[in-house]
C-alpha positions as CSV (number, residue, x, y, z in Angstrom):
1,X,-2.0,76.3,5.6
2,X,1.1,74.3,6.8
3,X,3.2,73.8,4.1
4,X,4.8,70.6,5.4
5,X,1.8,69.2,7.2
6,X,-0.1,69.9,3.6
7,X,2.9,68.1,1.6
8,X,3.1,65.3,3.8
9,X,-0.6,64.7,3.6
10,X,-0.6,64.7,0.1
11,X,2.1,62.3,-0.6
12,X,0.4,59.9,1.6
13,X,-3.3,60.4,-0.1
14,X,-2.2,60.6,-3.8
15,X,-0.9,57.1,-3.8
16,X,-3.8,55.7,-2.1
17,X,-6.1,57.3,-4.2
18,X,-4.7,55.9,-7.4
19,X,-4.5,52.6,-5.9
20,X,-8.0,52.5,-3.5
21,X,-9.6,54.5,-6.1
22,X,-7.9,54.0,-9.5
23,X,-7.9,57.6,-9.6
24,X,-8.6,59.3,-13.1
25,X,-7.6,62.8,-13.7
26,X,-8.8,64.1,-16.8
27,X,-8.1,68.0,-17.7
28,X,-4.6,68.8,-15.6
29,X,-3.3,70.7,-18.0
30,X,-6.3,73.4,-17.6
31,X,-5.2,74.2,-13.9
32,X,-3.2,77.4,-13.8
33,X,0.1,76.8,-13.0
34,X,0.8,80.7,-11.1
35,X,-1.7,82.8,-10.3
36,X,-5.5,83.0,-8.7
37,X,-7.7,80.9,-9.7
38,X,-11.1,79.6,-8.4
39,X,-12.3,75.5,-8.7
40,X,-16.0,75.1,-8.9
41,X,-17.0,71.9,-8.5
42,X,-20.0,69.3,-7.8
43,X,-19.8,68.2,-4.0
44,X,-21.0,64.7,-3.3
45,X,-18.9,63.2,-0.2
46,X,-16.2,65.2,2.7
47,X,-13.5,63.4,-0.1
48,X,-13.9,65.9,-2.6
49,X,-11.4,68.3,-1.2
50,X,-8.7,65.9,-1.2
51,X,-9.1,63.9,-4.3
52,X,-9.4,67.3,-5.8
53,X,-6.1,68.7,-4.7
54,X,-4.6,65.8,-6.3
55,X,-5.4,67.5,-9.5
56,X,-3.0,70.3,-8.8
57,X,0.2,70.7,-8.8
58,X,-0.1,73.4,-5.9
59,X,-1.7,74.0,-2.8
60,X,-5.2,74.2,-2.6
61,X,-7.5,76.2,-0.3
62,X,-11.3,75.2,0.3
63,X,-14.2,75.9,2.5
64,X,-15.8,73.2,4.9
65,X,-18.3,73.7,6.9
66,X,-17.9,75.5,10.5
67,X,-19.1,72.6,12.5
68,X,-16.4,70.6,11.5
69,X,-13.9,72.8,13.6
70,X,-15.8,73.0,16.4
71,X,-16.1,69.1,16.6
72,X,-12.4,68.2,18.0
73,X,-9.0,70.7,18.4
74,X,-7.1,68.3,16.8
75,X,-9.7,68.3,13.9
76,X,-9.4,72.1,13.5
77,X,-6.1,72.0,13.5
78,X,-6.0,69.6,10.9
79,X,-8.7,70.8,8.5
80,X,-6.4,74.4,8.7
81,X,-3.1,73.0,7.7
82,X,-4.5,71.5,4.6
83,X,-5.9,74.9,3.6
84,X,-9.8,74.4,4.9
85,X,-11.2,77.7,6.1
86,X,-15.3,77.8,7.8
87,X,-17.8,78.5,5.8
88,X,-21.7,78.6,7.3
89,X,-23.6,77.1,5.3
90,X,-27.4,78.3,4.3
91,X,-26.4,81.7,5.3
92,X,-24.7,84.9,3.4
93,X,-21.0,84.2,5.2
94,X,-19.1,87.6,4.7
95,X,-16.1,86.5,6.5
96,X,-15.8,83.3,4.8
97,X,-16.0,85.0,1.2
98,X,-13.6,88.1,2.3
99,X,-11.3,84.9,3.3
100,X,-11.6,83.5,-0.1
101,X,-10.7,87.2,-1.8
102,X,-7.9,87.7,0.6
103,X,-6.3,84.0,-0.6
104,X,-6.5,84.6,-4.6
105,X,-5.4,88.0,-4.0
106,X,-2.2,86.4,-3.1
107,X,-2.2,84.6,-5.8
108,X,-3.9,81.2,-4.7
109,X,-5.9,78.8,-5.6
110,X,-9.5,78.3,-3.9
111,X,-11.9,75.4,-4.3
112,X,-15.8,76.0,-4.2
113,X,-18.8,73.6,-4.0
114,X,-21.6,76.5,-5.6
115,X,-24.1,73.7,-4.1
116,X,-23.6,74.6,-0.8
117,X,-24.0,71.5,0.5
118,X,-23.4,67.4,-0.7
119,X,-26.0,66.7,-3.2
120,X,-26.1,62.3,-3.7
121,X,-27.7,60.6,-5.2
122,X,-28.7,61.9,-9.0
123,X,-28.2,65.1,-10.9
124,X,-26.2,67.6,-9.8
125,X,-28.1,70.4,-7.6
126,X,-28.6,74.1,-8.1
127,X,-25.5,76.1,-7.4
128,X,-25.8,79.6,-5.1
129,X,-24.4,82.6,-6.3
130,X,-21.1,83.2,-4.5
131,X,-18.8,81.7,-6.9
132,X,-19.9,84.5,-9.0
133,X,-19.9,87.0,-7.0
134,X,-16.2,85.8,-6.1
135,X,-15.2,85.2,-10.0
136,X,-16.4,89.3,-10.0
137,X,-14.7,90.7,-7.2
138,X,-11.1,88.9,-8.1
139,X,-11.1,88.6,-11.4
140,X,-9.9,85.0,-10.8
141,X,-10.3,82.5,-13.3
142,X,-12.5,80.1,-12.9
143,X,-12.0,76.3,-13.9
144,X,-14.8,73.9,-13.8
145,X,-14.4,70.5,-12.3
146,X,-16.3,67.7,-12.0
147,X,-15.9,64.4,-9.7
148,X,-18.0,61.3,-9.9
149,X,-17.9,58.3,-7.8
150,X,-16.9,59.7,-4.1
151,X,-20.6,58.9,-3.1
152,X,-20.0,55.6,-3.4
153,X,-16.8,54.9,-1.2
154,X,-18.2,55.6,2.2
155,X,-20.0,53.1,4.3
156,X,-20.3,54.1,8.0
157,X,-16.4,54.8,9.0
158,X,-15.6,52.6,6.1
159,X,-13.9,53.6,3.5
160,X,-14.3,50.9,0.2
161,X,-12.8,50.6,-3.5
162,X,-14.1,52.5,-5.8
163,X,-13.8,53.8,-9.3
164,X,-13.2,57.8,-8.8
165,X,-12.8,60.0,-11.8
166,X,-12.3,63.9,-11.7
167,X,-12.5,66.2,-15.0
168,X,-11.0,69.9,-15.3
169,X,-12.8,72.0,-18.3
170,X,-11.3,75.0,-19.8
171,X,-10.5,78.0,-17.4
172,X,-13.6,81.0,-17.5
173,X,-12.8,84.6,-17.3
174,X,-14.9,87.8,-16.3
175,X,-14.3,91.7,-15.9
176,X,-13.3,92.2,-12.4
177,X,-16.4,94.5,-10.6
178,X,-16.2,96.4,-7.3
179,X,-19.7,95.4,-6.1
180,X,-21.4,93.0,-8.1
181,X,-25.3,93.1,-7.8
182,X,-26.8,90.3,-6.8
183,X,-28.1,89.7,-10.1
184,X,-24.8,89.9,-12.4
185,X,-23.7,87.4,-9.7
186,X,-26.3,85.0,-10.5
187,X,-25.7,85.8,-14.1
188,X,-21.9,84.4,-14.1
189,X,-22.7,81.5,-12.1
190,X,-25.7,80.9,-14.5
191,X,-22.5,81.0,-17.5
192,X,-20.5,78.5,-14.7
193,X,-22.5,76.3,-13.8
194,X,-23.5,74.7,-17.2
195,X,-19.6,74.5,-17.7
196,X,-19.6,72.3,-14.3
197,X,-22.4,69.9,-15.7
198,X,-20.8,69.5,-18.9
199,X,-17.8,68.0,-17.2
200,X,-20.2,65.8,-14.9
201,X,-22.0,64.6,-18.1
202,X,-19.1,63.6,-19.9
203,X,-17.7,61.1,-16.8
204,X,-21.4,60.0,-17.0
205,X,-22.9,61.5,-14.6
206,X,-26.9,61.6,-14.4
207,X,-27.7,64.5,-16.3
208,X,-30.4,67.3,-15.4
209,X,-34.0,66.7,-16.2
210,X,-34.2,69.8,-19.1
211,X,-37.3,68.7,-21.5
212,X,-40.0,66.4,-20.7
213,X,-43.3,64.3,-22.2
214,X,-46.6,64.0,-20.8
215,X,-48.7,61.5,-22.3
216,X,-52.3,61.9,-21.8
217,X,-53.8,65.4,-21.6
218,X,-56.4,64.3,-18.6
219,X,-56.5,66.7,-15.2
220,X,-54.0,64.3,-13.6
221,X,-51.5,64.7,-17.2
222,X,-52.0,68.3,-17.4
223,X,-51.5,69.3,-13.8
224,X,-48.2,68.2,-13.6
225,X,-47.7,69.5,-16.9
226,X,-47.4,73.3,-15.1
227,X,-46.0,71.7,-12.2
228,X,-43.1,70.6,-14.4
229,X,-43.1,74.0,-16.6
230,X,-43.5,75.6,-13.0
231,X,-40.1,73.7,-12.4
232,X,-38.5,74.9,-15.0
233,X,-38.5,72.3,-17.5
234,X,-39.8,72.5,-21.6
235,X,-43.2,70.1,-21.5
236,X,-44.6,68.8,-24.4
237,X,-48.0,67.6,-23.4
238,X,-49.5,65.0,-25.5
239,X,-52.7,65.2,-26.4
240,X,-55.4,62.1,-27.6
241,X,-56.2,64.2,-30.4
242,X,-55.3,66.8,-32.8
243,X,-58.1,68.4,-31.9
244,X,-57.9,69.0,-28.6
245,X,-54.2,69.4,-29.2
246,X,-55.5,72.5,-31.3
247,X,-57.9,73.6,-28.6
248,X,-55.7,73.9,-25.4
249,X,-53.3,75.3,-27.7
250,X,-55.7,78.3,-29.3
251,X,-57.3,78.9,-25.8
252,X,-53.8,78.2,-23.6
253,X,-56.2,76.1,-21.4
254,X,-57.4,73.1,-20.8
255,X,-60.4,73.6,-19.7
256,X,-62.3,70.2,-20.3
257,X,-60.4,68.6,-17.9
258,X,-58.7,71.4,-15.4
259,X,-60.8,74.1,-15.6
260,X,-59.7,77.6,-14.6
261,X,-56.1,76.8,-14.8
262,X,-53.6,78.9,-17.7
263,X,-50.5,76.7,-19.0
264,X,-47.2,78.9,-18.8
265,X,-45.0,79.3,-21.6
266,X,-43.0,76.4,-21.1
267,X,-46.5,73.6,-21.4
268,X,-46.8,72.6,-25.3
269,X,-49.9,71.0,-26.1
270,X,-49.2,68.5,-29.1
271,X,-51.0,65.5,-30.7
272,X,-49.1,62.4,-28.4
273,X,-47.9,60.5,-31.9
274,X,-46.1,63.9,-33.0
275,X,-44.3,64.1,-29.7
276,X,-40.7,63.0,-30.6
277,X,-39.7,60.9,-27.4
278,X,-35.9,60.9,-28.2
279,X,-35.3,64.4,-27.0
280,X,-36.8,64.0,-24.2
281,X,-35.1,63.3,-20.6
282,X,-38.5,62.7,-18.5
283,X,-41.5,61.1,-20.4
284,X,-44.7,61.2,-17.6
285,X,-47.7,58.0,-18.7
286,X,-50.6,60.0,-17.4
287,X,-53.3,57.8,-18.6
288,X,-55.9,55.5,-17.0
289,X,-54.4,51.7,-16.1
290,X,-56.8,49.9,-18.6
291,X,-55.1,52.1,-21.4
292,X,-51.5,52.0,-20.7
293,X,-51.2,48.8,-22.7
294,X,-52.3,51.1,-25.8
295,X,-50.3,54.0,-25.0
296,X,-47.0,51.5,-24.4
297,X,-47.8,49.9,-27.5
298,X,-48.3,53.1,-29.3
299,X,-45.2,54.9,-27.8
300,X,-43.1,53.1,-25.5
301,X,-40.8,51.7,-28.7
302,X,-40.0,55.8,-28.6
303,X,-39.0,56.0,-25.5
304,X,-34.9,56.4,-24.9
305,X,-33.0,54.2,-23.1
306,X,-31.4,57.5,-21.2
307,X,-34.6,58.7,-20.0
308,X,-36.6,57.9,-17.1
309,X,-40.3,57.1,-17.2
310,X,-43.2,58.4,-14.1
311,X,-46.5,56.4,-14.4
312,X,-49.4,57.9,-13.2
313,X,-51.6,55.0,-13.4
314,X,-53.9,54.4,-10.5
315,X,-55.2,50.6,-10.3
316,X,-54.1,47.2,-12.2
317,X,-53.3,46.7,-15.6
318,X,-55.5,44.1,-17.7
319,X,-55.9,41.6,-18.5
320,X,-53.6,40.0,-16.1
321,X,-53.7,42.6,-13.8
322,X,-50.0,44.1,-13.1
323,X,-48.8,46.9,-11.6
324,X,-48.7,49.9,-13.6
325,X,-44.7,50.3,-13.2
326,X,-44.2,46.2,-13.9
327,X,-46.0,46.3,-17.0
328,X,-44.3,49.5,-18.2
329,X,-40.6,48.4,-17.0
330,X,-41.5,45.5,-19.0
331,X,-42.0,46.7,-22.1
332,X,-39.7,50.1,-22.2
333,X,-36.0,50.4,-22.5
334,X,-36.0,53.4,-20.0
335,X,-32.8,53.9,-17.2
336,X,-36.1,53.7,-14.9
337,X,-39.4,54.0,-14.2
338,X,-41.4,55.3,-11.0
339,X,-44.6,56.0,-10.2
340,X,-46.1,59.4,-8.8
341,X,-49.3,59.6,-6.1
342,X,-51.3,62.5,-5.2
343,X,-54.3,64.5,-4.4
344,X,-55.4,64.9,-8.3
345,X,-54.4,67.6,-10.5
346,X,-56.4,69.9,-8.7
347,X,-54.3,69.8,-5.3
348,X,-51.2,69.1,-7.4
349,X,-51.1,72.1,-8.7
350,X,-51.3,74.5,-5.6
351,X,-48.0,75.0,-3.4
352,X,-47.3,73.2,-0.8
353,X,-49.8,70.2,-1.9
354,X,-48.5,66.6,-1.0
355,X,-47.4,63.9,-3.5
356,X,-45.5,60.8,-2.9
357,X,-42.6,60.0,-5.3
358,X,-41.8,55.9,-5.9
359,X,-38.5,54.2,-7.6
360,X,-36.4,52.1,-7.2
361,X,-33.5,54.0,-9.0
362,X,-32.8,56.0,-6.6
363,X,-30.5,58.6,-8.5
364,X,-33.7,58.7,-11.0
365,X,-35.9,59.1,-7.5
366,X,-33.9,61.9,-6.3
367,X,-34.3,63.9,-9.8
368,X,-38.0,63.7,-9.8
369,X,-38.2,65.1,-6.1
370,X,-35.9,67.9,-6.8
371,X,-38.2,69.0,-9.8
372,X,-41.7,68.4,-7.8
373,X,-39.7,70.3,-4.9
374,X,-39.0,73.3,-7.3
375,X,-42.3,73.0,-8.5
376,X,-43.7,74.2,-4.6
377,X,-45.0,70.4,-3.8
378,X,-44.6,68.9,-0.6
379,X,-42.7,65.2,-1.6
380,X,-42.5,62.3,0.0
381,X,-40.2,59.8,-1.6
382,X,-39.7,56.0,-0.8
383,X,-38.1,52.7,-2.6
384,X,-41.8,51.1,-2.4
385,X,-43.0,51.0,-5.5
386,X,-45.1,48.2,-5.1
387,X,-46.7,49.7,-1.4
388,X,-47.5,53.0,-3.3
389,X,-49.3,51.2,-6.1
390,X,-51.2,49.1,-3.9
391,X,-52.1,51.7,-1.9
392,X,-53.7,53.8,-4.9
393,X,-55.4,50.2,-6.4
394,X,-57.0,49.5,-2.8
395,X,-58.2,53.5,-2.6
396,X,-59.7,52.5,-6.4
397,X,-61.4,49.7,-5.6
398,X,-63.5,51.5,-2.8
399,X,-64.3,53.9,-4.7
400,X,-65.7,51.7,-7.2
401,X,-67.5,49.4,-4.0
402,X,-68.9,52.8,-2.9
403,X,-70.4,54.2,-6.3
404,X,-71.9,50.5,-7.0
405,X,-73.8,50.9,-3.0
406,X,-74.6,54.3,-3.7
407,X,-72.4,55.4,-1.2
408,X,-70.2,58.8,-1.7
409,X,-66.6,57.5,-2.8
410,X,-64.1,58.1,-0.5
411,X,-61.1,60.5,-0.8
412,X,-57.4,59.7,-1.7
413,X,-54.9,61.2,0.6
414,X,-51.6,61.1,-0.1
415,X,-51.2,60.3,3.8
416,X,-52.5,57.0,3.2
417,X,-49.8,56.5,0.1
418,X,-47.0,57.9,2.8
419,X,-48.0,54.9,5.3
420,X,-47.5,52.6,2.7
């Protein structure tokens, strides 16, 4: 780092920032005035470096990725007088992280994006293990930090006005280790990481998909029930009836509609009424168009406004014949709603089959991929709600023209929802 080059800099930025950005800084006071310490922090545009440094009342040292210095000399030299060091990314970079050890062993400060990469739009993403690993082999400190509103400054080479708020939690501490194995690494960043989100939710950032509510225990409902659970996530799967609540509970199967097929731990097979929507941050309408007028009427006052609704409907909704997510948006006070098309529950539930994601929202968009992604599906996403719909009615009626010839009904590929 250049000392003056870095000072200069930031004399010029912070002002800029607080005017271009109205700048809030939330959580100073939890920065380490002397010593090592270690930032971890979300990473959603090349800003975040500098309007985090502003948060400081010290230098700050942070990784960028290598292809930045090779793109122009006057670049590299740059990016290394304000403290940026190469890091490659989606690879286990010894030199970068013996860089990092050598600066807090000094007694420096050293910011880390645990994504790996910029994750926009939505929920944060899942953070690799080298910030714990690093919090081991120092002993550093490590403070959490969250920015929010970066994404949304940048168009092309243009840089616009924009609310940008950063948030510093409390500093974490762990026994220094010689070699950390892999897995007490993941551990701290596991104990990070949370700390991270926290900070992100509180300056109202999209929070991660944790619990959700299936609606309508057909193959379609419960398929993506263990795709979901698969994922991660707590599913409550709402049955029609108590009684076949009680069944695919006893038996752990659902075997009148997905035969063969064991729910993990994380499916819970309830009675739909029972399910209590409010806790939920995901609720999935997998039910037949003709009854999603019932099952809004009977649960959609339930649904919160903070979470985000999937329909699974295939065809129009009666009597006036509306698109599944129309109708829905309609009569729900859900953040959004988006639709979900597929091969059936069958495909849906092997890895690697093909689905095609639809919202408008696209923070709300880019949650649902990241969970189908994590669930082993191959996802296709798109803005064209409408097109996917359509796509799935036109494949209905066929089906219904070829039964009433006699004809074998033809097959719904998700390619044909992909060209839509």
């Amino acid at each position: 780092m250049n000392p003056l080059v870095y000072w200069i800099v930031r004399a010029i930025l912070q002002p800029f920032f607080h005017v271009w950005f109205r700048l809030g800084r939330i959580g100073r006071e939890h920065i380490p005035a002397a010593g090592p310490v270690i930032l971890a922090s979300n990473h959603r545009s090349f800003l975040d470096p500098f309007v985090i440094a502003v948060m400081a009342r010290r230098p700050i040292y942070f990784v960028a990725k290598k292809e930045l210095f090779g793109f122009h000399p006057v670049v590299s030299w740059l990016l290394s007088a304000l403290g940026a060091f190469p890091i490659d990314r989606g690879a286990s970079d010894q030199e970068s992280m013996a860089t990092a050890r050598a600066i807090l062993e000094r007694g420096d400060v050293v910011l880390m994006f645990p994504e790996g990469t910029r994750i926009r739009p939505g929920s944060l993403g899942r953070p690799r293990r080298g910030v714990g690993r690093l919090a081991l082999e120092t002993g550093a400190p490590v403070v959490p930090v969250a920015v929010i509103g970066t994404e949304a400054v940048r168009r092309g080479w243009r840089i616009r006005p924009h609310k940008v708020r950063i948030r510093a939690g409390r500093a974490l501490t762990f026994p220094k280790v010689e070699r950390p194995s892999p897995a007490l690494a993941g551990a701290v960043t596991d104990r990070i990481w949370p700390c991270v989100e926290l900070q992100w939710e509180w300056l109202g950032g999209l929070p991660r998909l944790h619990r959700a509510a299936v609606i309508g225990a057909g193959a379609w409902g419960t398929g993506l029930a263990v795709a979901l659970a698969r994922a991660g996530l707590e599913v409550d799967l709402g049955a029609a009836s108590a009684e076949q609540a009680t069944r695919i509970g006893r038996t752990g199967r659902n075997d009148a509609d997905l035969p063969g097929v064991a729910l993990p731990d994380g499916v819970n097979a309830v009675p739909a009424a029972r399910i209590e929507l409010e806790h939920h941050d995901l609720v999935v309408l997998a039910v037949p168009a003709h009854a999603l007028p019932a099952v809004v009427a009977a649960h959609g006052g339930r649904i919160p406004a903070r979470a985000g609704v999937l329909v699974l409907a295939r065809g129009l909704v009666p009597p006036a014949d509306a698109l599944p997510t129309a109708y829905v948006a309609e009569r729900v006070r859900a953040r959004a709603v988006g639709c979900l098309a597929g091969p059936g529950a069958d495909g849906a539930l092997a890895d690697g089959a093909a689905v095609v994601a639809a919202a408008e929202d696209g923070p709300f968009l880019a949650q649902v991929a990241a969970v189908l992604r994590a669930a082993g599906l191959d996802v296709t996403t798109t803005r064209e709600v409408a097109a996917v719909q359509l796509a799935g009615t036109m494949a209905s009626v066929e089906a219904a023209v070829a039964a009433a010839s006699g004809a074998s009904a033809p097959t719904h590929r998700p390619g044909r929802s992909r060209a839509a």
